[in-house]
C-alpha positions as CSV (number, residue, x, y, z in Angstrom):
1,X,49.0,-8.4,-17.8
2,X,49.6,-7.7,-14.0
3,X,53.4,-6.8,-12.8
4,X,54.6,-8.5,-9.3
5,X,57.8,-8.3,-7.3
6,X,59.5,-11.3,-6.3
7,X,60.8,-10.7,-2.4
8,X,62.4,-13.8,-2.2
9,X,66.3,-14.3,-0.8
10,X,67.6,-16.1,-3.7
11,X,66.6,-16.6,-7.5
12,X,63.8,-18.9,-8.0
13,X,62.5,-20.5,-11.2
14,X,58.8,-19.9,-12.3
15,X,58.0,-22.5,-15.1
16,X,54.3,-20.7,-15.7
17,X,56.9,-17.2,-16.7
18,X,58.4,-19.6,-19.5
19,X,60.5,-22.2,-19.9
20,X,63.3,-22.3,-17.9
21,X,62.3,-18.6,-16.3
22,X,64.6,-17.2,-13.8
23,X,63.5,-14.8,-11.1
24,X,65.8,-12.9,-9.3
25,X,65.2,-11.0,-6.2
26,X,63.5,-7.7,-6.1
27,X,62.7,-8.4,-10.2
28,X,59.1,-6.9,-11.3
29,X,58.0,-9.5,-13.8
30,X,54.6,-9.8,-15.8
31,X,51.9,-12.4,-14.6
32,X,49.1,-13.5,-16.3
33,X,46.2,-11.5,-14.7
34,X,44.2,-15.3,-13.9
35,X,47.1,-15.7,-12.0
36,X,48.0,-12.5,-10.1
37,X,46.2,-13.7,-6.9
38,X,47.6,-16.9,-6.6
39,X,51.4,-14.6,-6.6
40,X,50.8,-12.0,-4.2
41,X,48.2,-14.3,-1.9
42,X,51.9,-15.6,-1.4
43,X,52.9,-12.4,0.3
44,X,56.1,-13.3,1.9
45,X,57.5,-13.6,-1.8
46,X,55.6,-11.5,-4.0
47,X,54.4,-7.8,-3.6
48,X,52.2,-6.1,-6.1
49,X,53.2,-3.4,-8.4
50,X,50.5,-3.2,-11.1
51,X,46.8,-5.1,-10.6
52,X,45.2,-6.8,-13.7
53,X,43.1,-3.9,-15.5
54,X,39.6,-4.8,-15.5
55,X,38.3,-6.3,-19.1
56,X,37.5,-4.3,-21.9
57,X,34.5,-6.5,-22.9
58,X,33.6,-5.8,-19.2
59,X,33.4,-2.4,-19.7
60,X,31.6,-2.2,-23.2
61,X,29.0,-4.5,-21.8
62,X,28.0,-2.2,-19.3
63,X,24.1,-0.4,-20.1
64,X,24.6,3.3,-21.4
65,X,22.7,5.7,-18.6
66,X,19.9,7.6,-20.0
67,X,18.3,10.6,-18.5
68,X,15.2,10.7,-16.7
69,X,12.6,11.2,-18.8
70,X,10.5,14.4,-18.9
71,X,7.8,14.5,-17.3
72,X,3.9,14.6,-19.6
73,X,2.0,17.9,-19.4
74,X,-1.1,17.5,-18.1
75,X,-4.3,19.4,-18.8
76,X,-6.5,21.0,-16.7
């Protein structure tokens, strides 16, 4: 999950945070990383503090790098 500060003047309620979520000013809260651009897009009241990490199944998906092969002898 992706951590954003809420910049705002006075204590604002975020239904997607929970039910009933209260956030105060200068609070760093957990966002759901779908979400994170849609906080701090709104950057008079949120700030980042942590990005979303990129995916794990992103990562293993990527091709292993193999070396070059060696080049054949040739005769002559």
């Amino acid at each position: 999950m992706a951590r954003v500060r809420y910049l705002g003047p006075e204590p604002v309620t975020v239904p997607e945070l929970g039910p009933e979520r209260v956030v105060h000013p200068d609070e760093v809260v957990e966002v759901p990383d779908a979400r994170f651009e849609g906080y701090v897009c709104q950057t008079t009241n949120w700030e980042a503090v942590e990005e979303p990490r990129p995916e794990e199944t992103e990562t293993a998906a990527l091709p292993l790098r193999k070396s070059a092969a060696k080049p054949q002898k040739t005769e002559g």
